[in-house]
C-alpha positions as a printed NumPy array, in Angstrom:
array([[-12.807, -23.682,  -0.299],
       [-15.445, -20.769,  -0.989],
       [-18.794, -20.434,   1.46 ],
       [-21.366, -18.002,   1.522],
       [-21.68 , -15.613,   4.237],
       [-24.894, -13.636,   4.806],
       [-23.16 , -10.668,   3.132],
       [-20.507, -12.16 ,   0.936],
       [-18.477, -15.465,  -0.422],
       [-15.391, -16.17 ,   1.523],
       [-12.469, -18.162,   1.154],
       [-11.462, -21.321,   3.683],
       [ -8.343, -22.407,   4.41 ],
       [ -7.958, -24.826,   6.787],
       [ -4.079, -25.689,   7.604],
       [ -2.745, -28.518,   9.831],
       [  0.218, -26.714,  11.625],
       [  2.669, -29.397,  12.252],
       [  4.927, -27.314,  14.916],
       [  2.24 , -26.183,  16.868],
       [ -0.022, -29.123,  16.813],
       [ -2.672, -27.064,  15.926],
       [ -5.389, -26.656,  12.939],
       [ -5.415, -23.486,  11.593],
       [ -8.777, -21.759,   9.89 ],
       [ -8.103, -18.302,   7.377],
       [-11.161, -16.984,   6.138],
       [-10.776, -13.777,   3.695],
       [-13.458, -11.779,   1.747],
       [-12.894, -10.362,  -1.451],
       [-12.364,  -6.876,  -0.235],
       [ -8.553,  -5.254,  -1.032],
       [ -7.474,  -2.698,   1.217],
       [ -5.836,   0.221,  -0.85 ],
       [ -3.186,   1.562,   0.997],
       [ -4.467,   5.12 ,   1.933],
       [ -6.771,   3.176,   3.745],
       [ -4.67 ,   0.624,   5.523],
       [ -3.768,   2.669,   8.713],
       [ -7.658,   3.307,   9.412],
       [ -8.586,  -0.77 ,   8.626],
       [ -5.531,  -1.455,  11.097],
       [ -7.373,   0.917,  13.944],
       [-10.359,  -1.344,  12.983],
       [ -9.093,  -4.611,  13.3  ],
       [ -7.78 ,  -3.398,  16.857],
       [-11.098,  -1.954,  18.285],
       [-13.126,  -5.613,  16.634],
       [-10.039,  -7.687,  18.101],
       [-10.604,  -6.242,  21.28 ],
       [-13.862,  -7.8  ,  21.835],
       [-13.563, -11.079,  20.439],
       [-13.342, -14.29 ,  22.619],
       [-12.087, -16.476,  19.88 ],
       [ -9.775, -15.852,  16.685],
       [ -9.005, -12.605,  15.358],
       [ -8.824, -10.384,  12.471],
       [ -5.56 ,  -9.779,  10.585],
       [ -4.591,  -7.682,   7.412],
       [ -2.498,  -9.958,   5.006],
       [  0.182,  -7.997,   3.818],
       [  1.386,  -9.691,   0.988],
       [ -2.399,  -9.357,  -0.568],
       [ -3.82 ,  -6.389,   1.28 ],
       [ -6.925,  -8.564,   2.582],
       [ -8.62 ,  -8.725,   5.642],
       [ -8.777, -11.933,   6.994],
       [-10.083, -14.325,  10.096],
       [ -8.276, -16.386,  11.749],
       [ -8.176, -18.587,  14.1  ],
       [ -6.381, -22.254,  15.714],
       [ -7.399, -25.276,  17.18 ],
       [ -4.977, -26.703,  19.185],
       [ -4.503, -30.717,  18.961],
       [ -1.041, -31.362,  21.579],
       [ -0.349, -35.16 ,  21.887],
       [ -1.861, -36.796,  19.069],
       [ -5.288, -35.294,  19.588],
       [ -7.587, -35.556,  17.01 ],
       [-10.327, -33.147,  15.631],
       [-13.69 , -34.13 ,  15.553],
       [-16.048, -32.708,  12.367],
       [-18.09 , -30.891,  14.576],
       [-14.746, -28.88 ,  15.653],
       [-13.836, -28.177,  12.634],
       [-17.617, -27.141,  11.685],
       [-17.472, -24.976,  14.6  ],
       [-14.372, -23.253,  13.495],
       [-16.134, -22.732,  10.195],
       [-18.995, -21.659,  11.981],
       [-17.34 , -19.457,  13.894],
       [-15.329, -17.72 ,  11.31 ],
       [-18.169, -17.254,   9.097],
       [-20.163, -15.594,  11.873],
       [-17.17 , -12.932,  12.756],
       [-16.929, -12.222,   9.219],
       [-20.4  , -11.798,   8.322],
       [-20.602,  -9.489,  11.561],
       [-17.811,  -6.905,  10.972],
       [-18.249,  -7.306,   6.955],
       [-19.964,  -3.972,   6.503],
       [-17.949,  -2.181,   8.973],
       [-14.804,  -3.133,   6.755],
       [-16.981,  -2.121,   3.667],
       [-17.522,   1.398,   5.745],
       [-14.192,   2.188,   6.433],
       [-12.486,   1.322,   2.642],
       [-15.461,   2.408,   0.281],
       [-17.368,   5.544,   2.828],
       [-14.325,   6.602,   3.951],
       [-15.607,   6.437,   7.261],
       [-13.495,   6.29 ,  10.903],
       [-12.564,   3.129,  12.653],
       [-14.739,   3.745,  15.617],
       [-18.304,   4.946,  13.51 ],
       [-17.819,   1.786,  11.382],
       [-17.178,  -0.323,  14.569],
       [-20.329,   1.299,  16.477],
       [-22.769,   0.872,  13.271],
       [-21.279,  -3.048,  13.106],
       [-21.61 ,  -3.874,  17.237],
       [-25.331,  -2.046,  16.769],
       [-28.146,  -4.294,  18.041],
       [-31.201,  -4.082,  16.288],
       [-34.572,  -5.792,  16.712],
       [-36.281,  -7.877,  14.165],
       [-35.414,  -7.678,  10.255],
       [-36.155,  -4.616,   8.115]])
């Protein structure tokens, strides 16, 4: 499925992972990682990684796109509720929309890992 993000439409996959019991959320932007880039989206993905609670962000190899993902876990016959899965939409969205620009910094400026990280985790007041 496609859902727009404050910054950009992304792509939903949700995936019922049989072996694990689990159901599994991908969410990619349209944003192809050329590959004299890769190595500094990789540093990246490892500083943002770092401080999230939930999910993660992974580079797709087969595609060269950034991605979020993340699992709910469902042992024993357990089922999910809409609101979990809303939440794991929610939640995906929101980490997406967040680091967006910082990705967007890093392939099209050129910039570092860290300067794009900094300018993403950036608090600012209000709305311009």
């Amino acid at each position: 499925i496609s859902t727009a993000g404050a910054l950009a439409e992304y792509h939903v996959a949700f995936t019922w992972l049989e072996d694990v019991e689990a159901v599994h959320i991908a969410c990619a932007f349209d944003l192809k990682v050329p590959d004299r880039r890769r190595a500094e989206v990789l540093n990246l993905i490892a500083l943002i990684n770092e401080q999230l609670w939930v999910g993660h962000f992974d580079l797709w190899s087969r595609e060269h796109v950034v991605m979020f993902r993340h699992a709910l876990v469902l042992a024993g016959g357990a089922k999910a509720s809409g609101r979990q899965c809303a939440s794991l939409l929610e939640s995906a969205v929101d980490a997406c929309d967040r680091f967006y620009q910082a990705f967007q910094f890093v392939v099209w400026a050129g910039k570092g890992a860290r300067e794009a990280f900094e300018a993403a985790i950036f608090e600012t007041e209000g709305e311009a």
